[in-house]
N, C-alpha and C positions, 0 to 999 in steps of 0.2 A: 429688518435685518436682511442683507441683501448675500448671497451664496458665493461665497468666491470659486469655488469650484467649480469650473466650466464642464457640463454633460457631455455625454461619449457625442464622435462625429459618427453621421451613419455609418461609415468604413467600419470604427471601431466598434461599434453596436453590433453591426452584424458578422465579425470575426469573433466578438465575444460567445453569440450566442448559438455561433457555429459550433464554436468550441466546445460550450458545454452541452448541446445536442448531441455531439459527436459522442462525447467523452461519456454521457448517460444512454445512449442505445448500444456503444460497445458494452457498458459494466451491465445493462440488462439483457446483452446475449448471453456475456461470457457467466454471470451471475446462474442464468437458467442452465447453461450447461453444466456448472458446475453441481449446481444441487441435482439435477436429473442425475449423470454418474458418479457423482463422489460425496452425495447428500453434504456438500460445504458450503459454508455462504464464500460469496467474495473474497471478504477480510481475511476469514480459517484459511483459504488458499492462500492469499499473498503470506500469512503467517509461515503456512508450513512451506512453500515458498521461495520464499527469504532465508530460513534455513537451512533447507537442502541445498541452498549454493551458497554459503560458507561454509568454510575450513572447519570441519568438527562438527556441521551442523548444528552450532549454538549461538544463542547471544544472551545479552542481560537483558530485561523487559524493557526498559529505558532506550535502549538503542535500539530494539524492533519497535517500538511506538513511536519514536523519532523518525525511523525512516519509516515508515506505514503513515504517518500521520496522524495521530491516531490517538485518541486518549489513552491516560492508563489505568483508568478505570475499568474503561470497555476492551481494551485489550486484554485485563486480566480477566473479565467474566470469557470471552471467547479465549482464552488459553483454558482457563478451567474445563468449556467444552470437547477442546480439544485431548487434554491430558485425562477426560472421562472415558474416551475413546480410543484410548492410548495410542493417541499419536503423535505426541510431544512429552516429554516430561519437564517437571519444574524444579531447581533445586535451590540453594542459597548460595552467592556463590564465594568460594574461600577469599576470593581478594576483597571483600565489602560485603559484611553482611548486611547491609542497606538493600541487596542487590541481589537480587532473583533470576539466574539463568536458566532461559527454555532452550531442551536440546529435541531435535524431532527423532524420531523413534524410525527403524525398520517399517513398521507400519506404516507410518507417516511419509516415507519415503516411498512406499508403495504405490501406497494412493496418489501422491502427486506424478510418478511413472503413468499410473492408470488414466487418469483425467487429465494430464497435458497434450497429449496428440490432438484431442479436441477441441480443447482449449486455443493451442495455435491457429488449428485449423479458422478456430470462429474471428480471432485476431486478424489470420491474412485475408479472409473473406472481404470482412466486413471494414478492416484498415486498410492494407497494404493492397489487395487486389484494385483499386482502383486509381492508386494511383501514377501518374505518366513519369519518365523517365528523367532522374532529379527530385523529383519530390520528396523524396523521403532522406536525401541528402541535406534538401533544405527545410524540410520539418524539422530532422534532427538537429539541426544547428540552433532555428530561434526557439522551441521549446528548449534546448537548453540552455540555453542563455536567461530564456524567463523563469526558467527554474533555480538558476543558480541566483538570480535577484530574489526572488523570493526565500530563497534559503538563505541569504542573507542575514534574516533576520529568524533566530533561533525558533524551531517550533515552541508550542505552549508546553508540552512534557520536557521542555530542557531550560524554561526559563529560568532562574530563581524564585526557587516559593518565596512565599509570605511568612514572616518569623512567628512563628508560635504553631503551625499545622508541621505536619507528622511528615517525615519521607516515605516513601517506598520502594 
């Protein structure tokens, strides 16, 4: 059986695994910064977030795992920690009771005040400080372009289930 998929060209081999290099020593700065001042992992930060820059700081769980990425399995064990901590709360929400909306709390809103100054910090450090003049003009452009291909095609938390398993 012979592979019709042709393998990355070096170019592409080594822009990919720049990328994710890149992409895994920033989430393990910003990862350690976060748990040093704000004892969060990662995800609880983009949670609460994601939040604090929408209108009402709310959304339905479905549309912060959508855009996080994120199952909603595991998103709902880390809202559980979150709203232990009270810095989010969970409700049902009046338009769909299928439909669970997390809104971040005062607290929640603190804490992200508290732990963003560093947070950037360790972003322009370790991103933006090295790059030359234009670069970040045209980073912006093809990661979005390749983002918007890949959102093309719906995450897993927005596919259509399988008939006979449960919503949430």
């Amino acid at each position: 059986m012979s592979d019709a998929t042709p393998g990355l060209t070096p170019e592409e081999l080594g822009a990919y695994f720049a990328l994710v290099e890149v992409s895994n020593v920033l989430q393990y700065a910003v990862d350690a910064h976060l748990r040093a001042e704000g004892d969060l992992s990662y995800l609880q930060f983009q949670i609460l977030a994601r939040l604090t820059d929408t209108t009402g700081g709310r959304l339905r769980m479905t549309d912060l795992a959508d855009g996080l990425v994120h199952s909603r399995s595991g998103l709902t064990y880390q809202a559980g920690l979150l709203d232990a901590r009270g810095l989010i709360t969970r409700s049902p929400s009046p338009d769909d009771e299928r439909s669970v909306l997390v809104t971040v709390t005062d607290a929640g809103r603190a804490l992200v005040a508290r732990v963003l100054p560093g947070h950037v910090a360790d972003v322009r450090r370790l991103l933006f400080d090295p790059m030359a003049e234009g670069d970040l003009a045209a980073l912006s452009e093809v990661l979005g372009r390749v983002r918007q291909h890949m959102r093309a095609t719906p995450p897993r938390s927005a596919k259509p289930r399988a008939k006979g398993r449960r919503k949430s």
